[in-house]
N, CA, C and O atoms as a GROMACS GRO file, in nm:
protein
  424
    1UNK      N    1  -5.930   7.300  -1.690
    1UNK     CA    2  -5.942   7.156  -1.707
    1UNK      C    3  -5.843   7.083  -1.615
    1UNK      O    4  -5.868   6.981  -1.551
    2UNK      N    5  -5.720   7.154  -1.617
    2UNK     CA    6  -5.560   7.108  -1.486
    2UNK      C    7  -5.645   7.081  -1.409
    2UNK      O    8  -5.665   6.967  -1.366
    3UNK      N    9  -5.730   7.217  -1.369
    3UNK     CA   10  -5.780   7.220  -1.200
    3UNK      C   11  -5.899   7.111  -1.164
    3UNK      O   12  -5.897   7.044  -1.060
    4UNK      N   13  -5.972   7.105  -1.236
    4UNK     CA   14  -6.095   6.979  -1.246
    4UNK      C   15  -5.985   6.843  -1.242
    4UNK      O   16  -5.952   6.838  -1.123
    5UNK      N   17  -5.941   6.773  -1.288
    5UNK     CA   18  -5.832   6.647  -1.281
    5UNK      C   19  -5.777   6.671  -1.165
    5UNK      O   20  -5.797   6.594  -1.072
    6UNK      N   21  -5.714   6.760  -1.155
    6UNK     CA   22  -5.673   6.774  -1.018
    6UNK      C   23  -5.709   6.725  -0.851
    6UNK      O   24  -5.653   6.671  -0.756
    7UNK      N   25  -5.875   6.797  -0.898
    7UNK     CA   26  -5.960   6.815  -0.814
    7UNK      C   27  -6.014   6.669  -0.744
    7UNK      O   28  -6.034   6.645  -0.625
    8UNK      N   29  -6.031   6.571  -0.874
    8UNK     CA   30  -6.107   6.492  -0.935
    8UNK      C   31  -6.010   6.376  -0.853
    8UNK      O   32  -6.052   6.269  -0.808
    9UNK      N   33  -5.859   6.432  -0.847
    9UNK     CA   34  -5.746   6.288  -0.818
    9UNK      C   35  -5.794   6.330  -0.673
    9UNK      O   36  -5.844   6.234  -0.615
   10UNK      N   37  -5.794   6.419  -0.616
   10UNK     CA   38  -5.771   6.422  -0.450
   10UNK      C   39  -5.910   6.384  -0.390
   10UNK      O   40  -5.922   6.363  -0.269
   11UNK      N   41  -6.030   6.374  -0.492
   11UNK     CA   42  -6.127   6.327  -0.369
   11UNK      C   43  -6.094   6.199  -0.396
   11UNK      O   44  -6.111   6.135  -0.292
   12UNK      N   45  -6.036   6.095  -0.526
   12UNK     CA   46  -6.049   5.964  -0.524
   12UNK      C   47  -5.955   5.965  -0.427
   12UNK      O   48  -5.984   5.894  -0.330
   13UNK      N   49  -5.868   6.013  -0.422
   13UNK     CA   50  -5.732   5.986  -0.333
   13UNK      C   51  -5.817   5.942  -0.178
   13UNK      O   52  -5.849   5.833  -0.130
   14UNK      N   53  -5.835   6.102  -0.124
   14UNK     CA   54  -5.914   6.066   0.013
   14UNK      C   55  -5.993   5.974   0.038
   14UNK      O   56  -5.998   5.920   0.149
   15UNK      N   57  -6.085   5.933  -0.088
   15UNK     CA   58  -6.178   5.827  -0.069
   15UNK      C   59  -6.089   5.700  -0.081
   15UNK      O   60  -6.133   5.585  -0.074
   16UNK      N   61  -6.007   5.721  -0.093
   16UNK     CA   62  -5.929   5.564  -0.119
   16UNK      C   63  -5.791   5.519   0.038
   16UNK      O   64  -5.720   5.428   0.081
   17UNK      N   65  -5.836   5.678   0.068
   17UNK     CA   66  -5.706   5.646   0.214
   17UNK      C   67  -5.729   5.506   0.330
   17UNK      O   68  -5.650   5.455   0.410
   18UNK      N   69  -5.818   5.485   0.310
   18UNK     CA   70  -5.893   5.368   0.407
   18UNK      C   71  -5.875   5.255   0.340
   18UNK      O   72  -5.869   5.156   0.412
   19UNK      N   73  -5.865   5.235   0.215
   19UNK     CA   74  -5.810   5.130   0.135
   19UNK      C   75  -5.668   5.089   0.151
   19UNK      O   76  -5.618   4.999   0.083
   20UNK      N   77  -5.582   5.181   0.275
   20UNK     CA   78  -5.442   5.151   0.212
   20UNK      C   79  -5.385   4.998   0.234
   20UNK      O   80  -5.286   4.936   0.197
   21UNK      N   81  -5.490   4.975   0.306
   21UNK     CA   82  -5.425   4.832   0.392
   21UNK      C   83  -5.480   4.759   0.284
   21UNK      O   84  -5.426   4.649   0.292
   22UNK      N   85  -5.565   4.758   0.176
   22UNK     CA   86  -5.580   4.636   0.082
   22UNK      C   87  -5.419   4.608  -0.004
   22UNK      O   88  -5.323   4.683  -0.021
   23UNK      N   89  -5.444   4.474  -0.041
   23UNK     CA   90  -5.331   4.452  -0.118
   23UNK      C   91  -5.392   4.430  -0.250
   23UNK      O   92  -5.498   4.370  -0.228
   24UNK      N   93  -5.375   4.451  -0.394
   24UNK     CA   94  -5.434   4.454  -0.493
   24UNK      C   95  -5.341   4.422  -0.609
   24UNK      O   96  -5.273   4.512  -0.659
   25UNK      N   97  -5.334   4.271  -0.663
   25UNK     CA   98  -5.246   4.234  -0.753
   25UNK      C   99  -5.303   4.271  -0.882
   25UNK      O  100  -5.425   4.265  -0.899
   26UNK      N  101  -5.254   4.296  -0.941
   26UNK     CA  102  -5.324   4.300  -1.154
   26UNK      C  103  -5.206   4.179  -1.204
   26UNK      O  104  -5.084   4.172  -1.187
   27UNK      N  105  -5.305   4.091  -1.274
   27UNK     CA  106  -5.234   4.020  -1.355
   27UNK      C  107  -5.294   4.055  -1.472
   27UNK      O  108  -5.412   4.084  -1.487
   28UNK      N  109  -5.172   4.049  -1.587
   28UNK     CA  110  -5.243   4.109  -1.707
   28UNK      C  111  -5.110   4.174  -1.855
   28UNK      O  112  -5.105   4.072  -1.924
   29UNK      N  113  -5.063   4.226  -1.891
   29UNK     CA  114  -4.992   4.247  -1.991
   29UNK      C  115  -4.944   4.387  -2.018
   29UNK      O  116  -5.041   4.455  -2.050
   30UNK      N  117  -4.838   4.455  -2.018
   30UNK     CA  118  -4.800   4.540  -2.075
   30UNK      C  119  -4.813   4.594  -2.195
   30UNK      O  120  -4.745   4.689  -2.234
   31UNK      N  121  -4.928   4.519  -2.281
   31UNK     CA  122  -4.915   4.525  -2.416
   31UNK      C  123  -5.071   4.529  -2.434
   31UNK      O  124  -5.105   4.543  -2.551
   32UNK      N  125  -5.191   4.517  -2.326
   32UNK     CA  126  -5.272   4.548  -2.299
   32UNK      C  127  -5.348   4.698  -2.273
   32UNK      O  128  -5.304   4.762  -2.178
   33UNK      N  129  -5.464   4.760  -2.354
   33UNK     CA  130  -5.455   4.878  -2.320
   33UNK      C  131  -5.558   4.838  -2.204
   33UNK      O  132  -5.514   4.899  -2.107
   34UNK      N  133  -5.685   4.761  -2.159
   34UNK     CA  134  -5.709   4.747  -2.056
   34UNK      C  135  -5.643   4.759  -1.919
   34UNK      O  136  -5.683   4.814  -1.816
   35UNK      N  137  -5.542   4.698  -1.944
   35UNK     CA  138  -5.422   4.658  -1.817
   35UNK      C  139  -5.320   4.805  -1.811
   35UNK      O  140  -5.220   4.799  -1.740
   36UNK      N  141  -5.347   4.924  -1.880
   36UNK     CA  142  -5.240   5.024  -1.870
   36UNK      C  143  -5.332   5.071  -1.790
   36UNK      O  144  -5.317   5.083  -1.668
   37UNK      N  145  -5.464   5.110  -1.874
   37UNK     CA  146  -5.604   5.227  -1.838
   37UNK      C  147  -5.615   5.190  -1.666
   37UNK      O  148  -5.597   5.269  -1.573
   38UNK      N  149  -5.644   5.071  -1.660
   38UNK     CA  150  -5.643   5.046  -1.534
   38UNK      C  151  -5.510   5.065  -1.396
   38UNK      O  152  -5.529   5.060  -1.275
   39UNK      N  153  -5.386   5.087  -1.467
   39UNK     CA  154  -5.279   5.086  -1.417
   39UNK      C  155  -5.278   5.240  -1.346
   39UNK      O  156  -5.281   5.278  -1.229
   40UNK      N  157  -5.269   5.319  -1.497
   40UNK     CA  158  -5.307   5.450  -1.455
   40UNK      C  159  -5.412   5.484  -1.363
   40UNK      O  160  -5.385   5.554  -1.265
   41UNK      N  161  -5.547   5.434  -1.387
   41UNK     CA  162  -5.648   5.491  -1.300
   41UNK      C  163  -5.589   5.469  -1.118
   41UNK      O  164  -5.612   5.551  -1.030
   42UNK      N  165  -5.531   5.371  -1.104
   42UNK     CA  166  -5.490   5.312  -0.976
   42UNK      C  167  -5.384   5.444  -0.933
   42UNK      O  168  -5.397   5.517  -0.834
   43UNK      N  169  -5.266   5.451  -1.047
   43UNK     CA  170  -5.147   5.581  -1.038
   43UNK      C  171  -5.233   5.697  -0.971
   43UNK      O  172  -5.197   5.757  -0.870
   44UNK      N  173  -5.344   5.720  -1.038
   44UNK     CA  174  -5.388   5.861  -1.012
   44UNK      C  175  -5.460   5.859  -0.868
   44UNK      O  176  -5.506   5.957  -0.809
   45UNK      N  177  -5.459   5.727  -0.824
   45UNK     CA  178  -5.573   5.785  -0.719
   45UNK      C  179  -5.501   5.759  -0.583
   45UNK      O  180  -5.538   5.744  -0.467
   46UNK      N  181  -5.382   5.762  -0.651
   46UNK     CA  182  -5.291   5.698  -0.532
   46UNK      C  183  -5.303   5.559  -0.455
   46UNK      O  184  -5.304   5.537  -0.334
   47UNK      N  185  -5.311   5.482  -0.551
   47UNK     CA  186  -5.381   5.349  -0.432
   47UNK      C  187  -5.230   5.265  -0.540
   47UNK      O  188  -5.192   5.306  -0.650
   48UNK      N  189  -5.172   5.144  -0.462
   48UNK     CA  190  -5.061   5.085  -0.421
   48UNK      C  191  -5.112   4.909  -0.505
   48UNK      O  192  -5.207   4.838  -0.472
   49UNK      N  193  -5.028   4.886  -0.596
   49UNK     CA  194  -5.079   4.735  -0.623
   49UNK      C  195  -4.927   4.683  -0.691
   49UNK      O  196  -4.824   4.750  -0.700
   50UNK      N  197  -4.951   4.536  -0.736
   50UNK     CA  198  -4.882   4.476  -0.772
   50UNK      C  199  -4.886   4.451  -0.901
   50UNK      O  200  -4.999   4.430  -0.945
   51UNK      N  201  -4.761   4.445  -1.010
   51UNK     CA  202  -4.866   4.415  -1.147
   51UNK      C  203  -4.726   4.296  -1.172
   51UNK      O  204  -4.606   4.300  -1.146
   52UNK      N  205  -4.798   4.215  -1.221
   52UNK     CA  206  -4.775   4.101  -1.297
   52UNK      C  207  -4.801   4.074  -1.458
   52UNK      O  208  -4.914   4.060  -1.505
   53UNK      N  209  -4.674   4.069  -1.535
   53UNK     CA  210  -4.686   4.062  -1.695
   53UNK      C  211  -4.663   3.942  -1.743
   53UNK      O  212  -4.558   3.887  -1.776
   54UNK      N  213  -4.828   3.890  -1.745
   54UNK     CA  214  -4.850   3.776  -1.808
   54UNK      C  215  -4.769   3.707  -1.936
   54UNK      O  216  -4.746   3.588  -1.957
   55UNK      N  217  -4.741   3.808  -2.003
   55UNK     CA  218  -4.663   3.734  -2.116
   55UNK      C  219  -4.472   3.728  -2.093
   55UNK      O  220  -4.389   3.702  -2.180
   56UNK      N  221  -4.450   3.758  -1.955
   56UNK     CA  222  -4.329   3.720  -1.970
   56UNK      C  223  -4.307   3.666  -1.857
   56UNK      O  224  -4.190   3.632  -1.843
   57UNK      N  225  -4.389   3.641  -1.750
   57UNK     CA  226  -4.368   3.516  -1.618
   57UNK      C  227  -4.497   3.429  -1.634
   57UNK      O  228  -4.618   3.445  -1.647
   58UNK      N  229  -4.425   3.347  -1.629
   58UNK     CA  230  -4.515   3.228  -1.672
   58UNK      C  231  -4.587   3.178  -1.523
   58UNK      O  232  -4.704   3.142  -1.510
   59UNK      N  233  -4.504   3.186  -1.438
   59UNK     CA  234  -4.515   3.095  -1.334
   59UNK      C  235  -4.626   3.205  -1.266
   59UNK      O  236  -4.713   3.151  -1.198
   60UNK      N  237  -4.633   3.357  -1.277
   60UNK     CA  238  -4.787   3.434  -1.210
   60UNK      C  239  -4.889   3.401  -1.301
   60UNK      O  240  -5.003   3.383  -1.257
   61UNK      N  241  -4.863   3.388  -1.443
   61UNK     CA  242  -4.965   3.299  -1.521
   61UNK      C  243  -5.045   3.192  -1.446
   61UNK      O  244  -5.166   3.191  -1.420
   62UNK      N  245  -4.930   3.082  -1.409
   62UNK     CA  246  -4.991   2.942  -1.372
   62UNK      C  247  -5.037   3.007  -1.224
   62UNK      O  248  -5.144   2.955  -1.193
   63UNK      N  249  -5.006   3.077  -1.152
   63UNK     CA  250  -5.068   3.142  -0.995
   63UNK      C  251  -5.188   3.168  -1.021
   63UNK      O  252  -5.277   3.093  -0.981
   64UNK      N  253  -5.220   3.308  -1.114
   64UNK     CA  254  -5.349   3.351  -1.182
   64UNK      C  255  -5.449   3.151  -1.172
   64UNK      O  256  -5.513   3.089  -1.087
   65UNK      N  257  -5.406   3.127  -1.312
   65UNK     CA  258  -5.492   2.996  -1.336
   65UNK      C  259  -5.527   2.959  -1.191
   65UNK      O  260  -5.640   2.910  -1.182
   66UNK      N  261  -5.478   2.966  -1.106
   66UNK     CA  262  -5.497   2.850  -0.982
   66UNK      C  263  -5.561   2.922  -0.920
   66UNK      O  264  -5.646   2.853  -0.864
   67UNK      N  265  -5.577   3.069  -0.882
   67UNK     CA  266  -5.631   3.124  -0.834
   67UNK      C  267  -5.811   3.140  -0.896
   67UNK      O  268  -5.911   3.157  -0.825
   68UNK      N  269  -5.806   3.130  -1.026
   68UNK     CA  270  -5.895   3.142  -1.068
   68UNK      C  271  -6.016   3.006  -1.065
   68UNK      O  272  -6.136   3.016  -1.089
   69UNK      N  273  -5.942   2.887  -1.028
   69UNK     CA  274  -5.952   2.777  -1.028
   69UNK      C  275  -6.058   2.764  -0.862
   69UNK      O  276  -6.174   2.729  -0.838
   70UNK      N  277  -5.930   2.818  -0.771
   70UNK     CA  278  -5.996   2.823  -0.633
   70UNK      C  279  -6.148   2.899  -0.641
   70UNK      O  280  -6.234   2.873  -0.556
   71UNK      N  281  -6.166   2.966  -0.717
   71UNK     CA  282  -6.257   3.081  -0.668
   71UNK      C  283  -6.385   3.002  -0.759
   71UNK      O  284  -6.500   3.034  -0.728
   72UNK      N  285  -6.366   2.907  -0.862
   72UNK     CA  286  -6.435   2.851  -0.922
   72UNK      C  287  -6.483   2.940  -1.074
   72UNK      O  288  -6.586   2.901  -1.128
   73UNK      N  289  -6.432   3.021  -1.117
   73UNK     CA  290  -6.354   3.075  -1.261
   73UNK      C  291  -6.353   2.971  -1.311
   73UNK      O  292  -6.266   2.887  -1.290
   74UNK      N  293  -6.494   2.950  -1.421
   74UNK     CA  294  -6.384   2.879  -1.549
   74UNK      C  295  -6.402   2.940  -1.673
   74UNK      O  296  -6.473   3.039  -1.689
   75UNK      N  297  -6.339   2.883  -1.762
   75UNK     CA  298  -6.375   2.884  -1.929
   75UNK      C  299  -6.277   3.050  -1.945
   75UNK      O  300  -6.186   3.098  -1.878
   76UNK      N  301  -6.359   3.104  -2.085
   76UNK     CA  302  -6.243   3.196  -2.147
   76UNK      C  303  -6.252   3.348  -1.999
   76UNK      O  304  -6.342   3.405  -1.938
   77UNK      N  305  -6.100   3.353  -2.002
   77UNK     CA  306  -6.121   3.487  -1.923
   77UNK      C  307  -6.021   3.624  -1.959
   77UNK      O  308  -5.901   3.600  -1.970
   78UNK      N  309  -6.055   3.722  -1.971
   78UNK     CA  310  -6.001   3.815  -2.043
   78UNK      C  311  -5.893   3.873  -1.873
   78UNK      O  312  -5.923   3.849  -1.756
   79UNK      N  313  -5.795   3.936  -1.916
   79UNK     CA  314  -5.698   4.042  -1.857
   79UNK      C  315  -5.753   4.200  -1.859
   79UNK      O  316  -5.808   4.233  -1.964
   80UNK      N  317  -5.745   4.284  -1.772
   80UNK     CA  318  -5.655   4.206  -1.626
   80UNK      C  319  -5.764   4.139  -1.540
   80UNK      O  320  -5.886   4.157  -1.551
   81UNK      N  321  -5.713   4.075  -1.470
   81UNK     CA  322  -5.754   3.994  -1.342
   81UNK      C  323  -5.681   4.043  -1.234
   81UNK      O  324  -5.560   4.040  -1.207
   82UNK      N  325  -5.788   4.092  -1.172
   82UNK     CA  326  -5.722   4.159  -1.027
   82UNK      C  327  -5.801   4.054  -0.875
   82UNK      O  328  -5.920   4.035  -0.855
   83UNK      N  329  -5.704   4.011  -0.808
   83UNK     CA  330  -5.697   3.962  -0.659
   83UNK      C  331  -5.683   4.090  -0.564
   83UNK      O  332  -5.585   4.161  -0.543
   84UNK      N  333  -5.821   4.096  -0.508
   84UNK     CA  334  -5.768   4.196  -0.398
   84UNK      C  335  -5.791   4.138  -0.250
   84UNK      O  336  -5.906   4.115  -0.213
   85UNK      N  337  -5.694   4.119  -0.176
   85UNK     CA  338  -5.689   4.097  -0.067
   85UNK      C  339  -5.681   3.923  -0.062
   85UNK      O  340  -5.691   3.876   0.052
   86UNK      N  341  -5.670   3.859  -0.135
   86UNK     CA  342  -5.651   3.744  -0.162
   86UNK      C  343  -5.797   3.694  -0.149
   86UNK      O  344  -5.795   3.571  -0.157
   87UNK      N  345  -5.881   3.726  -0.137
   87UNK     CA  346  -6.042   3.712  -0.060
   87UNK      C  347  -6.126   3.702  -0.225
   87UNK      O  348  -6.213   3.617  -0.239
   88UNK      N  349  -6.091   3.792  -0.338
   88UNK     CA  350  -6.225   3.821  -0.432
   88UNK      C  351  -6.126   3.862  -0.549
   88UNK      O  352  -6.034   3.942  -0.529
   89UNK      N  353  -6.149   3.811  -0.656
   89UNK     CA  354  -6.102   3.804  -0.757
   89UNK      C  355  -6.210   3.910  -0.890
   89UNK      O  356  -6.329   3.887  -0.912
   90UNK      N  357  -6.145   3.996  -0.944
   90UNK     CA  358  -6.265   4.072  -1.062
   90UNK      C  359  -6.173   4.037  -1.168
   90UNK      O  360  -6.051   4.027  -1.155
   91UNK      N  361  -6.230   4.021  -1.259
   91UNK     CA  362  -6.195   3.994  -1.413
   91UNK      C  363  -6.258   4.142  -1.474
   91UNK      O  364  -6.361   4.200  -1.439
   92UNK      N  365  -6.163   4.176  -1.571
   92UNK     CA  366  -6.156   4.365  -1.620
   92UNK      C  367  -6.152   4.481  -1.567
   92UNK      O  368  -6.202   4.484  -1.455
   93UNK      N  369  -6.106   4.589  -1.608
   93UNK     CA  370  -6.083   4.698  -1.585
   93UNK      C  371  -6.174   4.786  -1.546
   93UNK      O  372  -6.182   4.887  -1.617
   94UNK      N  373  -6.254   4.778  -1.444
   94UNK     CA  374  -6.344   4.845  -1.456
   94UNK      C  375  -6.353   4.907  -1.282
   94UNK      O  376  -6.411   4.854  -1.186
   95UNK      N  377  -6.272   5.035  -1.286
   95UNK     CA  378  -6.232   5.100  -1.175
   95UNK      C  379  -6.313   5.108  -1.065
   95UNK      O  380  -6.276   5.063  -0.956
   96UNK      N  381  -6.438   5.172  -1.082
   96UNK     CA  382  -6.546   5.213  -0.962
   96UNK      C  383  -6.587   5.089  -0.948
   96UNK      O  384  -6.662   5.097  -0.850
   97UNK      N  385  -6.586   4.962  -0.988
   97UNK     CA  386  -6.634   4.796  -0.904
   97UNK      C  387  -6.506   4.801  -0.841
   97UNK      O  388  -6.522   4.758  -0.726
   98UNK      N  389  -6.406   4.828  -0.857
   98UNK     CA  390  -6.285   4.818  -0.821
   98UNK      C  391  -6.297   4.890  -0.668
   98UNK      O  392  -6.303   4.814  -0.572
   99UNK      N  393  -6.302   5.052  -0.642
   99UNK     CA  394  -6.334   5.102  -0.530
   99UNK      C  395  -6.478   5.026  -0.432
   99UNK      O  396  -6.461   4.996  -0.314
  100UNK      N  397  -6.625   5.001  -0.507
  100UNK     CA  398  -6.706   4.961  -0.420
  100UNK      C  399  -6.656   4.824  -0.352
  100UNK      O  400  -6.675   4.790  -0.235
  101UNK      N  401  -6.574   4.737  -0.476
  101UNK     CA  402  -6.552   4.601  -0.403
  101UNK      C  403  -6.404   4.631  -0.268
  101UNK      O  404  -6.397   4.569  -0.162
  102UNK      N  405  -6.357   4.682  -0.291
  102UNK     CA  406  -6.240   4.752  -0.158
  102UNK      C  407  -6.299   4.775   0.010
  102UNK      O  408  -6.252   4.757   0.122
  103UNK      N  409  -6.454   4.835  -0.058
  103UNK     CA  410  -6.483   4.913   0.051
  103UNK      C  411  -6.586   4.842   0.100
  103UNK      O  412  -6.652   4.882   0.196
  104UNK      N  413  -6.612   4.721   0.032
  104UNK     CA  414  -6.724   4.586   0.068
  104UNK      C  415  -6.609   4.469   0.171
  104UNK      O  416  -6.632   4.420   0.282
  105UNK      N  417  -6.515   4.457   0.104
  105UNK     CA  418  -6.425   4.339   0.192
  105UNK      C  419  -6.335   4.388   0.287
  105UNK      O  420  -6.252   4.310   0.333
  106UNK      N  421  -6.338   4.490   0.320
  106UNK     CA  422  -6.240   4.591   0.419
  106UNK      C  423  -6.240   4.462   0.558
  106UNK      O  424  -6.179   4.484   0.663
   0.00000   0.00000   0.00000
């Protein structure tokens, strides 16, 4: 089972080496299991981001809002909210939109 996980981190890895130049913020909560799951999935595949904890900086809070604002986001929106490349904004954790959208805005 080691060896399958293993296996499993190094093709995301390779598939993600061409990604290194994205920049990929998470805004979102430490207290979130969305915002960990997703933290980890990023850990494992070796890919590089920024995380921001909504409940104790206010001021990436009010960034988030504005960002979400620009992109034309409204009404209720759940964490995390990830900016990648400053270009496209995804709302939730949801890893493989995460890789196709990387490899769409390159």
């Amino acid at each position: 089972m080691k060896n399958l996980f293993l296996i499993i981190v190094i093709v995301i890895s390779l598939g993600c080496k061409h990604q290194a130049g994205n920049k990929i913020i998470i805004y979102g909560s430490e207290k979130c299991n969305h915002c960990i799951q997703l933290k980890d999935d990023l850990d494992s595949a070796g890919m590089q981001y920024t995380f921001y904890d909504l409940d104790v900086n206010r001021e990436k809070e009010l960034e988030m809002i504005n960002k979400l604002k620009k992109h034309k986001i409204r009404g209720n929106v759940s964490i995390p909210v990830l900016d990648l490349n400053g270009k496209q904004l995804i709302i939730g954790a949801d890893f493989k939109k995460l890789q196709r959208v990387l490899k769409s805005i390159k």
